[in-house]
N, C-alpha and C positions, 0 to 999 in steps of 0.2 A: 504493500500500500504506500502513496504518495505521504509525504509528512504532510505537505502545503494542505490546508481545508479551503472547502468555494466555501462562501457565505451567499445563500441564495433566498431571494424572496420572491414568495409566492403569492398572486395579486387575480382579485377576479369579484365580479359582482355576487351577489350575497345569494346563497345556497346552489351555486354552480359548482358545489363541489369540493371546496378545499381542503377543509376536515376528511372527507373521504378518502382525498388523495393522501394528504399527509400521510393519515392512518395506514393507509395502503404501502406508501414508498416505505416507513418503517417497518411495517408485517414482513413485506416483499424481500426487505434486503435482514430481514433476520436480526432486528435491531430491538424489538421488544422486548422484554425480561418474558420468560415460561407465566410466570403468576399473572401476569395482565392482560396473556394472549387468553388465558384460562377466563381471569374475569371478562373478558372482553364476550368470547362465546357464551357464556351464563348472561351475561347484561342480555344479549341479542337475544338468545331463547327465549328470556323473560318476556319481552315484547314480541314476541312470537315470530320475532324476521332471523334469516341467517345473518352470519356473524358480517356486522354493521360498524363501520371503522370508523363513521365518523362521532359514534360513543364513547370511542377510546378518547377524542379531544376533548368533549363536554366532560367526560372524566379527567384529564388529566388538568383541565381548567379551574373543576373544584378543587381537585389535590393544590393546586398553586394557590389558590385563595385561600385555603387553609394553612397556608405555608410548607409544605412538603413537598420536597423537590425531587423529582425524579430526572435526575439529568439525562441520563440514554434512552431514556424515551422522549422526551420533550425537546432536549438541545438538538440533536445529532441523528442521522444515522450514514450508513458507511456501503461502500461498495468496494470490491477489488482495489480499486485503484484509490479509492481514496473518500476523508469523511466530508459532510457536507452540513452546513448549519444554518438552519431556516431563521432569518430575523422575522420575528411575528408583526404582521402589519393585519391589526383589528381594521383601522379605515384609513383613510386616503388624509385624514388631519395628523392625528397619531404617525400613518409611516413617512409622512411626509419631515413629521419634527424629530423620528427616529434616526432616518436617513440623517439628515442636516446637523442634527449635533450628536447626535451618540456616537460610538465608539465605534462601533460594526459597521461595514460598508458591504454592501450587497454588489457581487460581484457579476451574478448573473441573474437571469428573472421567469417564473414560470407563471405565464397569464394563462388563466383557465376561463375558458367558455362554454356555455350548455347549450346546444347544437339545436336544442327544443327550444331553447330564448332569443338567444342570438347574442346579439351586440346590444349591452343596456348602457344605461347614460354612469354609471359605477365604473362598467368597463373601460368605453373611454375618458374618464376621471384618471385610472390606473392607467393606460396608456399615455398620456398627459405627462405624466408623473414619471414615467420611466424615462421617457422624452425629456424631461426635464432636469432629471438626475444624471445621465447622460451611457445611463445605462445599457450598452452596446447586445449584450450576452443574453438573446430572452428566445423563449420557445414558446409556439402558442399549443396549448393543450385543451383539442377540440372533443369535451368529455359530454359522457351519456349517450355516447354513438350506439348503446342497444334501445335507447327509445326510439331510433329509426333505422332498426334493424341493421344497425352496423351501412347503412345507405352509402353508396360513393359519392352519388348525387351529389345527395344533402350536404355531405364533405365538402365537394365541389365549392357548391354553391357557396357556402360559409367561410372556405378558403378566399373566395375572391374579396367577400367585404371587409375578410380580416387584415387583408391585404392592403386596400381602399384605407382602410381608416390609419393602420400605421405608417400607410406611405407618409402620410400630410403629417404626422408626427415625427418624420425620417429615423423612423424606427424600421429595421429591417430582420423583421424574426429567422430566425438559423434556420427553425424547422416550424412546419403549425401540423403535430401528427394528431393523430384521431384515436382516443381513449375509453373504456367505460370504466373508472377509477375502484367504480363500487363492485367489479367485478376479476379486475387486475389486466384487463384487456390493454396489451403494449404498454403496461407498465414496468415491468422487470422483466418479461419475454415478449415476442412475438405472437400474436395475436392470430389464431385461425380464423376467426371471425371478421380481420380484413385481411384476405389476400392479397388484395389488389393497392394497399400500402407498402411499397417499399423504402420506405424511412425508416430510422433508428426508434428503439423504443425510448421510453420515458429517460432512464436512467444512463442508455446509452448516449442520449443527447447532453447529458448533463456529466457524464465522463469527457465528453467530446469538449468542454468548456474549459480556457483555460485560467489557473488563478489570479492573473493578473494582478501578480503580488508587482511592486515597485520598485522590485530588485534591479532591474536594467533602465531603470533613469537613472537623474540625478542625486546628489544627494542630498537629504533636509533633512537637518538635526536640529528642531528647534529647542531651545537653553531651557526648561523649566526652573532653573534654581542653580544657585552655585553654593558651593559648601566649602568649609577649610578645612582641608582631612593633612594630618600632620604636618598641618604649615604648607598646605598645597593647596592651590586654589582648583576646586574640580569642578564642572559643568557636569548636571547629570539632566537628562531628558529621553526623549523614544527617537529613535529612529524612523522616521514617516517615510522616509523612500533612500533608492540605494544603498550602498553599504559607503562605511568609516573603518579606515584604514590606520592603522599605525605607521608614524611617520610621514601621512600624510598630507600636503599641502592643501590649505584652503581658503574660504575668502568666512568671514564674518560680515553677514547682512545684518540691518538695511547699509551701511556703515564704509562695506566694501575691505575692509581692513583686512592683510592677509595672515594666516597665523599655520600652524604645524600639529597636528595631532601630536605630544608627545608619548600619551599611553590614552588607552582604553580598558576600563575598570566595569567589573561587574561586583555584584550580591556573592560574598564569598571568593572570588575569584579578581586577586589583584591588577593583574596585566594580560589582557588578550591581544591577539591580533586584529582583532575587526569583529565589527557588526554590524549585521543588515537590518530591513523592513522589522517591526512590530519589538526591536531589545530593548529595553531600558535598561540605559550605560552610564556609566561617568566618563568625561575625559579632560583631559589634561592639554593646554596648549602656551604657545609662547606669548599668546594674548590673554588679556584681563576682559573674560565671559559674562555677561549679565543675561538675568529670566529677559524673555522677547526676543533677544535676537537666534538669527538662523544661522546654523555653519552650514556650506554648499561647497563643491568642488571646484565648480567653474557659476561665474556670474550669469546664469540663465533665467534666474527668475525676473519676473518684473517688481520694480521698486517705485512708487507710488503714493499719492495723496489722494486720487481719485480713482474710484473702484466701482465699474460697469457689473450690474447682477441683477439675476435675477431673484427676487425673497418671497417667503411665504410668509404672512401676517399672521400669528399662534394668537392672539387674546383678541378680547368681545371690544375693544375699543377703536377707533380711528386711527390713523396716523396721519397728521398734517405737515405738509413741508416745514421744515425749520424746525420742530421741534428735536433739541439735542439725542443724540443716543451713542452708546459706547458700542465699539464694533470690536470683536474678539475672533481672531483665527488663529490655530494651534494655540502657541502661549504669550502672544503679542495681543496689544490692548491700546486701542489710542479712542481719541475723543471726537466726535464729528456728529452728521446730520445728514437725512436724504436731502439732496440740490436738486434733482431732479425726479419726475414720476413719467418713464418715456409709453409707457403703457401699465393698465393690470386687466387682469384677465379674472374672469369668474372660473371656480377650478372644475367648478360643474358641469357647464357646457363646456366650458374650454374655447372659451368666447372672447374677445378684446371689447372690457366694457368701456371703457373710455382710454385715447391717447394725449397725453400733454397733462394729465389728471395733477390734482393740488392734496388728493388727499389717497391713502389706502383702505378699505376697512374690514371688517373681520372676515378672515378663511382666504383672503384674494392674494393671488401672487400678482407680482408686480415685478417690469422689468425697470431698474432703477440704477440714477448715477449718487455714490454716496462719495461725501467730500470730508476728510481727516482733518485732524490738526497736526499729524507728522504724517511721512513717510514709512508704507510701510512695503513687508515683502509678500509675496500673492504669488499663486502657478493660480491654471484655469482647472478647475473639478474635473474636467476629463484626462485631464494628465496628472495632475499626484493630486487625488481627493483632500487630503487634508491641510492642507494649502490651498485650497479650492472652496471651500466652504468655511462657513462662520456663521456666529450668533451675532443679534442685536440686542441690547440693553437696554432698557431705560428705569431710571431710580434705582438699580440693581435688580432687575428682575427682566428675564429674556423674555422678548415681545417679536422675536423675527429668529428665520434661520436663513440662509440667503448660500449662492452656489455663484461663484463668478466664473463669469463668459467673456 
């Protein structure tokens, strides 16, 4: 098995399926504990259906409210080649403000459609949204194919609007295969029931993805903190993208100042050679490190006081030009204001409700120019996420998550 895990989120209008599948991709790939597969069949008996997976999530949903964690069932499950971690997105506000400042990055995406509904206005909400995050890696999974007898047709047919609607999102699905989740059709095998599918199944599509870990770009080490460890000034922070080298030359953003890896320090482990994507390290250099800034290889980021993005509004109030807010990406924090509202959009239709707009207000994204009171350092979200994204503030409390373009 692969060390790297995907992080994948699974998106689609409301009973088209998801819980099924989940339940299903864990049953399929053997990832359930014996005692849940057990309760799982007695739950379903009891309601007099065969064994029904999507009872396993309304169960494993209680267990979490009641505080009991069942990690290998809930976080993960695992195929040959490697494990895969669902970030849970209840709706389209929540995955939106998951996405934007949480920790997890969703690497690839699996939209599920009910072949009996079609395309609902939820759907393209979550198409919206993957479109917006910049989400390249998605499969469309056209499920409930035994309510129309496994139909090509209908397939057909379904395939082309599915087609239709993500083109105008320049979204370009890998694959859009045809499923019935509740019955395991083309989801860990090949399906008799469509012949006339020659596409990969569920899981094979989702090995086919790559992790598009950050390891072959640049480097970003943004400073979290510096410490004095035996009269030694150390820089400790995560590694957001490429690897750090010992002995290595680099530039200290926004600042430009150049400096030398002199050691790299971990928990337990005083001097290593290098670290890549997701370590928290300490390091040691010829320059004097502060929280905020970024150490980089070569100067390819952009360095800025004005920052083009687009933001999603998280609270029940307005936002009017000019009112101040604190912008936070990685571990850098400066002071500023939206200057411009060049559109917002309703997330619902997915509609441009007004251009040149004075104000934002609750739920609406907005494509926006926001103005600092310094300089700071920025990549675009589709090249190293976390450098790509940031919260907004105001009064100490996040009111935006924003993705720069």
């Amino acid at each position: 098995m692969e060390e790297k895990t995907l992080h994948i989120v699974i998106v689609g209008h409301i009973d088209h399926g998801k819980s099924t599948l989940v339940g299903r991709l864990f049953y399929d790939t053997g990832c359930l504990p014996p005692d849940k597969v057990e309760e799982l069949k007695r739950i379903s008996a009891e309601m007099g259906k065969e064994l029904e997976f999507a009872y396993m999530m309304d169960h494993l949903e209680e267990e979490r409210q009641k505080g009991i964690t069942i990690d290998i069932a809930h976080t993960f499950f695992a195929t040959p080649k490697r494990r895969y971690v669902i970030i849970d997105a209840p709706g389209h506000k929540e995955f939106l403000k998951n996405m934007i400042t949480g920790s997890s990055q969703a690497q690839a995406a699996l939209l599920l459609v009910d072949i009996s509904q079609g395309i609902k206005e939820q759907t393209r909400r979550h198409c919206y949204i993957l479109g917006l995050l910049g989400i390249k890696q998605v499969a469309v999974l056209v499920n409930k194919m035994d309510m129309v007898d496994y139909s090509e047709a209908s397939y057909k047919a379904i395939r082309a609007e599915i087609g239709s609607v993500l083109g105008k999102l320049n979204i370009k699905p890998a694959y859009i295969i045809p499923i019935a989740a509740r019955l395991g059709d083309n989801i860990a095998g090949k399906s008799d029931k469509l012949p006339w599918f020659k596409g990969p199944t569920v899981l094979e599509a989702l090995d086919s993805f790559s992790t598009n870990e950050a390891q072959t770009t640049r480097l970003r080490f943004p400073v979290q903190d510096v410490y004095d460890v035996d009269g030694e000034k150390t820089a400790v922070g995560r590694v957001e993208s490429g690897v750090v080298r010992k002995a290595q030359d680099v530039y200290i953003l926004p600042d430009g100042t150049k400096g030398r890896i002199t050691a790299i320090k971990q928990f337990m482990r005083d001097d290593i050679g290098s670290a890549t994507v997701g370590e928290c390290i300490g390091v040691t250099s010829g320059s004097a490190l502060k929280r905020g800034q970024i150490v980089v290889d070569e100067v390819s980021s952009t360095i800025t006081d004005t920052i083009r993005a687009n933001i999603f509004w998280l609270i029940d109030k307005d936002y009017k030009i000019g009112i101040p807010l604190t912008w936070k990406c990685a571990t850098q924090e400066a002071k500023g204001k939206i200057e411009k509202i060049h559109k917002r959009f309703d997330p619902a239709s997915i509609e441009v409700v007004e251009e040149g707009a004075k104000e934002i207000r609750p739920a609406e994204i907005a494509e926006v120019e926001i103005k600092l009171d310094r300089k700071v350092v920025i990549d675009r979200f589709s090249d190293i996420p976390e450098m790509g994204r940031f919260v907004l503030e105001h009064m100490g409390h996040p009111v935006a998550g924003g993705i720069i373009i």
